[in-house]
C-alpha positions as CSV (number, residue, x, y, z in Angstrom):
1,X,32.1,-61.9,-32.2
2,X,32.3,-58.6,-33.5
3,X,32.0,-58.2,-37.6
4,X,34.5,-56.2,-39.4
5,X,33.8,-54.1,-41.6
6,X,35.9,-53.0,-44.7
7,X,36.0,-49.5,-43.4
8,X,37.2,-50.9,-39.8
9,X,39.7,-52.9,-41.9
10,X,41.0,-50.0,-43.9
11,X,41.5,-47.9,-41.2
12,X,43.3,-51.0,-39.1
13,X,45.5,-51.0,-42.5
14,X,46.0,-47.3,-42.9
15,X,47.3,-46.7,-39.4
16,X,49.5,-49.0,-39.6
17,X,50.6,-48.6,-42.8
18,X,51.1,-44.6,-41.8
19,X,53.6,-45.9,-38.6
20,X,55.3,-47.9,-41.3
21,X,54.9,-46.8,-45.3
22,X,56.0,-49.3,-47.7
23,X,59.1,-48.9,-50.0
24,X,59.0,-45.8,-52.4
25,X,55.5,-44.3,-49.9
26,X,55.2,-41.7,-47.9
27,X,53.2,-41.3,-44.6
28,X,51.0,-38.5,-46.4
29,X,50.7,-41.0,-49.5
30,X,48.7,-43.5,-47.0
31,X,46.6,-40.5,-45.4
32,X,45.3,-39.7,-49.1
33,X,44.6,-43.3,-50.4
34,X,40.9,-44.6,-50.5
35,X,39.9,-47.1,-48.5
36,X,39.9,-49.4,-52.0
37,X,43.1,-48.7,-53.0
38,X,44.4,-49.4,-49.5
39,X,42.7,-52.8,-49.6
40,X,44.3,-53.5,-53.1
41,X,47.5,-52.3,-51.7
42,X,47.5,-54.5,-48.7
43,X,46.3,-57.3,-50.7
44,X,49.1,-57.2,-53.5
45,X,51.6,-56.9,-50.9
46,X,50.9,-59.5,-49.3
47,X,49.6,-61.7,-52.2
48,X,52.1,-64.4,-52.0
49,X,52.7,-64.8,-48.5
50,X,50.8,-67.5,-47.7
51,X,53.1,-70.4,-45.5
52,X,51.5,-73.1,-48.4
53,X,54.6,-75.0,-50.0
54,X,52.4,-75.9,-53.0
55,X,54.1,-75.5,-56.2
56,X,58.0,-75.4,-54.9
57,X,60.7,-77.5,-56.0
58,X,60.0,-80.9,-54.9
59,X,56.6,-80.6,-53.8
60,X,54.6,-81.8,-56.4
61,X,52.0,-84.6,-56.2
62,X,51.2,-86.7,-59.2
């Protein structure tokens, strides 16, 4: 098993992010971002995707 580094991730992110910029980005926005801020980036927009039903209406344990 190969181990990822966060420069492997942040280029894995930039290309596609580059292919497909989010709302209000461009393509050249993505080329000039550090690797950081493309982690951040990824990470915020994707912060509450998670499939966990915790905290909905009607899923509360007491």
């Amino acid at each position: 098993m190969k181990k990822t580094t966060t420069k492997d991730l942040a280029e894995k992110l930039r290309s596609q992010y580059i292919k497909n910029p989010p709302e209000g980005m461009s393509d050249h926005d993505i080329k000039l971002m550090s690797d950081n801020d493309l982690l951040d980036m990824d990470y915020f927009l994707h912060e509450f995707d998670d499939d966990d039903d915790f905290g909905e209406e009607g899923f509360y344990l007491f």
